[in-house]
C-alpha positions as CSV (number, residue, x, y, z in Angstrom):
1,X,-15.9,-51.6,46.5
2,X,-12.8,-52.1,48.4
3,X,-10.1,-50.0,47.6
4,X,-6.3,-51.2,47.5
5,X,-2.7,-49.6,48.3
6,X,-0.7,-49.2,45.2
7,X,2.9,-49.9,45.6
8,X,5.2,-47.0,44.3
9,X,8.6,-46.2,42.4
10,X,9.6,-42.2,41.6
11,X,11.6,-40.4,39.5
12,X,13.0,-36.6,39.7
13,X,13.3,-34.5,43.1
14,X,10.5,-35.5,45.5
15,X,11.0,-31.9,46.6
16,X,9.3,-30.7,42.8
17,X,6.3,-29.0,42.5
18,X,5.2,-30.5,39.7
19,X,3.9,-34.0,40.1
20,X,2.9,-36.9,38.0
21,X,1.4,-39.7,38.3
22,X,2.3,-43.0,35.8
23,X,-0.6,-45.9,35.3
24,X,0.9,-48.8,33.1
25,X,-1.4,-51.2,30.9
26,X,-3.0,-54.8,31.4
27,X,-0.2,-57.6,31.9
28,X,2.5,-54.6,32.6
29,X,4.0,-52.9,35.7
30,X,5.1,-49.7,37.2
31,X,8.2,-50.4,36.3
32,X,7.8,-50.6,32.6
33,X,6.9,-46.6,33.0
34,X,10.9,-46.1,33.4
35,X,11.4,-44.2,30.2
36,X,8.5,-41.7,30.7
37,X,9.7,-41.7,34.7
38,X,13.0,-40.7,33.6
39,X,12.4,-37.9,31.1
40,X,9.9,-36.2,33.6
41,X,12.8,-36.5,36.3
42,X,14.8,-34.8,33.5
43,X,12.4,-32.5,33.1
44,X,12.0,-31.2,36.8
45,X,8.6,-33.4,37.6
46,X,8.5,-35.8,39.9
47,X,7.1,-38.5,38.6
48,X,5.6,-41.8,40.6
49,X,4.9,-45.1,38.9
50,X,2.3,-47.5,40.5
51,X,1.4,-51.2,40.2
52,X,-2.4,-51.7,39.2
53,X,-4.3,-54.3,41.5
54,X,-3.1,-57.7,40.8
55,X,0.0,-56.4,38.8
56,X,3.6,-56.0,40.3
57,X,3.7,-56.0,44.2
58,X,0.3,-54.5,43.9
59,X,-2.2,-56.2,46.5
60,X,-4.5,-59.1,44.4
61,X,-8.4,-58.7,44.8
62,X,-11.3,-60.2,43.9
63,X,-12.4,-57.4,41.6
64,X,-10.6,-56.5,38.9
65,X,-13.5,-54.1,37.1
66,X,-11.9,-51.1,35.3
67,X,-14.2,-49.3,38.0
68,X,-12.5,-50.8,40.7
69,X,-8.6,-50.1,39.2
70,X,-10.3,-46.6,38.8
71,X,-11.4,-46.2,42.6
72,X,-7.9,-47.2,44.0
73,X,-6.5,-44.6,41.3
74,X,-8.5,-41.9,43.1
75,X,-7.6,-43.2,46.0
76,X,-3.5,-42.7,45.2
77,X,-2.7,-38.7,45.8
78,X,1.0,-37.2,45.9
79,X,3.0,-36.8,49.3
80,X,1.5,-33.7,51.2
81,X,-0.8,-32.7,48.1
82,X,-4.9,-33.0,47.4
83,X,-3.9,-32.9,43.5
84,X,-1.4,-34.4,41.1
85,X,-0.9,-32.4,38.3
86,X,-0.6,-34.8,35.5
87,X,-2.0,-38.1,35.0
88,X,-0.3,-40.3,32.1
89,X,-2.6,-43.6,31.7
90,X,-1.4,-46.3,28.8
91,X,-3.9,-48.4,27.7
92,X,-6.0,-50.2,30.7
93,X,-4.2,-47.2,33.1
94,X,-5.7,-44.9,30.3
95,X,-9.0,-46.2,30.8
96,X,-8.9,-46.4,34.5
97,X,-7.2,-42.5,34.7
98,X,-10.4,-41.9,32.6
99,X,-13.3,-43.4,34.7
100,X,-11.3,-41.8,38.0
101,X,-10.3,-38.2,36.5
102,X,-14.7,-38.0,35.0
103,X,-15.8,-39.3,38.9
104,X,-13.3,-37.0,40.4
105,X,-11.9,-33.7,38.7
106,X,-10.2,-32.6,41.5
107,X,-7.8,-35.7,41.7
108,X,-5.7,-34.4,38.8
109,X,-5.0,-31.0,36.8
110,X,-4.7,-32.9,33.3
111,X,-4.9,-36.4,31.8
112,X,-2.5,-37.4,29.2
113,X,-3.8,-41.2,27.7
114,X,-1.6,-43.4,25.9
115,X,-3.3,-45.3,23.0
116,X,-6.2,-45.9,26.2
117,X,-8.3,-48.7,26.1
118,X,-11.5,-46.7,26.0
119,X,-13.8,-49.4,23.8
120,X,-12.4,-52.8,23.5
121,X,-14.5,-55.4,21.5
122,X,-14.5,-57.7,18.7
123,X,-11.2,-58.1,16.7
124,X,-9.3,-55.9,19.7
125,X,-11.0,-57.8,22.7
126,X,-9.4,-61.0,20.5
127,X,-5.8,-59.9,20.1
128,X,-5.6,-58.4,23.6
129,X,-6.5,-61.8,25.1
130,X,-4.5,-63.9,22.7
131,X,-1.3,-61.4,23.3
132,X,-1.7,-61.8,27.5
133,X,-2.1,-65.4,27.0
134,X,0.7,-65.8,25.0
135,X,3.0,-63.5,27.2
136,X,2.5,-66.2,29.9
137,X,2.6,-68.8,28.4
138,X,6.3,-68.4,27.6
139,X,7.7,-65.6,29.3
140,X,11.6,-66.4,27.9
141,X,13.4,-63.5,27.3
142,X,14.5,-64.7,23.6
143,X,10.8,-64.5,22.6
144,X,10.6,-61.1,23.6
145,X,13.3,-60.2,22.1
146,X,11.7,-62.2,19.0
147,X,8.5,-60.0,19.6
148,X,10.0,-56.8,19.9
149,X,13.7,-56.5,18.8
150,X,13.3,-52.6,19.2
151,X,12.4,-52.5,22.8
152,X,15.5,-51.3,24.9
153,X,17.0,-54.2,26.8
154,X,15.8,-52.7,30.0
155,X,12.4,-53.1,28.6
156,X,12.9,-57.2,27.4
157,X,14.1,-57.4,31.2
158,X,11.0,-55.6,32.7
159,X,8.2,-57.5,30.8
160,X,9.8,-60.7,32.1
161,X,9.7,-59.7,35.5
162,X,6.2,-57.8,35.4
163,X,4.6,-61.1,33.7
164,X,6.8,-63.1,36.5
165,X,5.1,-60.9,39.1
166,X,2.0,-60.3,37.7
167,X,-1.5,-62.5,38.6
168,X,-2.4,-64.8,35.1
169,X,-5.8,-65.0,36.6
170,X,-6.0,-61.1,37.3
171,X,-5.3,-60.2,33.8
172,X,-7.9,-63.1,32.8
173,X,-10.5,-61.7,34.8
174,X,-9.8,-58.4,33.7
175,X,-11.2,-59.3,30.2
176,X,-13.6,-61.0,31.3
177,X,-15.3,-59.1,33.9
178,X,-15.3,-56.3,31.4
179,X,-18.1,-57.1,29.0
180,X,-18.4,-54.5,27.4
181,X,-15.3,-52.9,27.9
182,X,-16.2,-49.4,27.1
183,X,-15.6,-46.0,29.2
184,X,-16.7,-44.0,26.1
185,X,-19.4,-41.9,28.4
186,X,-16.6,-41.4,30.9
187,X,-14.6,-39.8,28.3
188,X,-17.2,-37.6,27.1
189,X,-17.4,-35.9,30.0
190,X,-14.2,-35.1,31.3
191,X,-13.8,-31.7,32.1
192,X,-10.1,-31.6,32.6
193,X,-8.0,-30.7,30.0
194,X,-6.8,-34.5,28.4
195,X,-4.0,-35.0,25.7
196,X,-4.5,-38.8,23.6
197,X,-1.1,-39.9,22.5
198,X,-2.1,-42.1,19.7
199,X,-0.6,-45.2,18.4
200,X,-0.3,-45.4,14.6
201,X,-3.2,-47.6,13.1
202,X,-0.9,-48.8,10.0
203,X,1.3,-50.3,13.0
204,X,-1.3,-51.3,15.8
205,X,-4.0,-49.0,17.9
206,X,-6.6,-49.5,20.4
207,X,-7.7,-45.9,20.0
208,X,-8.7,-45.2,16.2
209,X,-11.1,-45.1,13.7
210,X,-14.7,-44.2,14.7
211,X,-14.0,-44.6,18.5
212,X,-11.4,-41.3,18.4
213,X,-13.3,-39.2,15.7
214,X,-16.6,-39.6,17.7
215,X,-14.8,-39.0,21.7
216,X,-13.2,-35.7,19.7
217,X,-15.9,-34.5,18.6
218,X,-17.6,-34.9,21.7
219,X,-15.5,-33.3,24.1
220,X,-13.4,-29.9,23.5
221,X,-11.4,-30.8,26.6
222,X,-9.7,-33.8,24.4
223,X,-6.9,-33.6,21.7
224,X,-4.8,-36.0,20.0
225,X,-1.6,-36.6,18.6
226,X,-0.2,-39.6,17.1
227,X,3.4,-41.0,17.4
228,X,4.4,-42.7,13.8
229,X,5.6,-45.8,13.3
230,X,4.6,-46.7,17.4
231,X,2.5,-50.0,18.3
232,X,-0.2,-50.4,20.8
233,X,3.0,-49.3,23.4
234,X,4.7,-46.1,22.0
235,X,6.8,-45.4,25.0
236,X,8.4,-49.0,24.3
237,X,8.4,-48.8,20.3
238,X,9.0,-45.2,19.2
239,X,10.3,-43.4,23.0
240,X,11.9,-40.5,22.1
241,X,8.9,-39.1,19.6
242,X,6.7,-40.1,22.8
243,X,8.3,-38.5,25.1
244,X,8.2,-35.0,23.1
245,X,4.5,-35.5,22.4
246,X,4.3,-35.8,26.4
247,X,6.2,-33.1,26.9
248,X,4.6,-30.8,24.6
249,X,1.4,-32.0,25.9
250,X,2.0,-31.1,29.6
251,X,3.4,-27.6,28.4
């Protein structure tokens, strides 16, 4: 499997000695991690936001396996350290922070997964595809505004741009060279400690349901919170409650 170079953008003192690493969702982009950047800037972290392969500036490939966005994630390591010591994954960057965190403990002192993509099938699989499909295939700003009237207007300005960026045949192949889509065994046996930052299932989550009460109960090293009133993308819809459940997490 050949292995890529992510692309960076950072937040907070590069000097800090607490480090974190961002890894956006499917369709999305470093960049798009700007409100979690800044409150770990704020926070004394320095925090560094990647694009995923075929996403952003983010070298395009052949492969886009969550095994193979896993491999360059172990790949990606902080300036002049063996270690980061946080990990914040939303949604496919959840399930890719979980395949590389289970294959390699070492890269990262905790996990913190954002409404991850652990088991996506069925009705999900559906309204992921139909979402990506509609993002590019009318990528005006007035439609997500339309979409999402909440979002901050740096955030309407971002998902252009990341869609603009992004590969349509990347995110394509990423559901479909995913069949199944499930890191569920990954999950189970993580050994570091990992924080879930739910989405609210009367809203929209990936991570819910059986899926959650079964990873739970598999794994003492997992907990969960859940922000209310957030979609699949809690940093975008409810920020502020997320970035106190992140906070508290990483406490």
């Amino acid at each position: 499997m050949s292995v890529v170079t992510l692309p960076r953008l950072s937040w907070g003192d590069p000097a800090s000695e607490k480090t974190a690493l961002l890894v956006h969702g499917l369709g999305s982009s470093g960049a798009l991690m700007w409100r979690l950047g800044d409150a770990l800037g704020n926070a004394g972290w320095h925090a560094v936001a990647i694009d995923l392969r075929g996403h952003g500036d983010a070298p395009r490939a052949l492969d886009y396996t969550v095994a193979a966005y896993a491999a360059d994630l172990t790949a990606t390591r902080p300036a002049g350290a063996d270690q980061w010591d946080a990990v914040i994954g939303h949604s496919l960057g959840g399930a890719s922070s979980t395949v590389a965190a289970a294959s390699d403990p070492s890269w990262t002192r905790r996990l913190v997964l954002i409404d991850p993509a652990i088991f996506v099938d069925g009705r999900d699989a559906s309204i992921v595809r139909r979402s990506q499909e509609r993002a590019f295939s009318d990528n005006r700003i007035e439609v997500v505004q339309s979409e999402h009237p909440h979002w901050h207007p740096q955030d309407h300005e971002l998902k252009i741009d990341a869609v603009t960026r992004g590969s349509r045949w990347a995110v394509e192949q990423t559901s479909a060279q995913n069949k199944p889509w499930d890191v569920r065994a990954d999950a189970a046996r993580l050994t570091i400690r990992t924080h879930i930052i739910g989405a609210d299932p009367e809203v929209y989550s990936l991570f819910t349901g059986g899926v959650a009460a079964e990873l739970l109960a598999a794994n003492a090293n997992i907990s969960m919170s859940v922000v209310t009133g957030a979609g699949h993308s809690p940093h975008r819809d409810k920020p502020e409650d997320t970035i106190r459940h992140l906070l508290e997490a990483l406490s």
